[in-house]
C-alpha positions in Angstrom: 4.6 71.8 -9.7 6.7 74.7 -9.9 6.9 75.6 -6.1 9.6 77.0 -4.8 10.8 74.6 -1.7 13.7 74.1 0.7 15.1 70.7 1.3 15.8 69.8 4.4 18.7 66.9 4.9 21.1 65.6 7.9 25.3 65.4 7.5 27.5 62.7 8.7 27.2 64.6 12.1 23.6 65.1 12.8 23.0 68.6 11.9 20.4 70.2 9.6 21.6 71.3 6.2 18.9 73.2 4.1 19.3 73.8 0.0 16.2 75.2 -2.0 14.8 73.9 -5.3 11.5 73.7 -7.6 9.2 71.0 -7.9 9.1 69.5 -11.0 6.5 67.0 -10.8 3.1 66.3 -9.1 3.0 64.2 -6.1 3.3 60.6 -7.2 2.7 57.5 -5.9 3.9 54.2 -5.7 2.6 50.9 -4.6 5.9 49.8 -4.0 6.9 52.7 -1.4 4.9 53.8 1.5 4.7 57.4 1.2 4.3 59.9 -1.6 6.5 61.9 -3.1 7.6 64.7 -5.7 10.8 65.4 -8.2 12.5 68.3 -7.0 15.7 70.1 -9.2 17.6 71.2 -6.3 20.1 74.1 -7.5 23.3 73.3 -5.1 23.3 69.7 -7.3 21.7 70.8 -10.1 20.2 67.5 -10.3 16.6 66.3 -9.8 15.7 64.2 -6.7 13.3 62.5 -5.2 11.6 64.0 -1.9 9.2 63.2 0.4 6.7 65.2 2.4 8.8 65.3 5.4 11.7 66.7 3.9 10.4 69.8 1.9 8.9 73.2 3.2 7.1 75.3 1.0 8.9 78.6 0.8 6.6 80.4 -2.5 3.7 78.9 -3.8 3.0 78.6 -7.5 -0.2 80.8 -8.1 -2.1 79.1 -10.9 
């Protein structure tokens, strides 16, 4: 929690688009999906979102 992360998602044509945001909730799990993921509040939206592993790259690292 609390990482700093960018977000990485495709457009309608293919290409990359990045935003950056902050975790706001350990990784969780679900028996229902495959995969793990983690709450991020991305700042273009300023909404929270669900993201998985695949999608984020740490950028700063929340020292405990």
């Amino acid at each position: 929690m609390g990482d700093l992360v960018r977000i990485k998602k495709y457009n309608f044509e293919g290409s990359e688009v990045f935003s950056y945001g902050i975790v706001v909730s350990p990784p969780l799990e679900c028996q229902i999906e495959m995969f793990p993921y983690v709450n991020v509040y991305n700042f273009d939206t300023r909404e929270k979102q669900k993201c998985y592993p695949n999608s984020l790259e740490i950028v700063s690292h929340l020292s405990p």
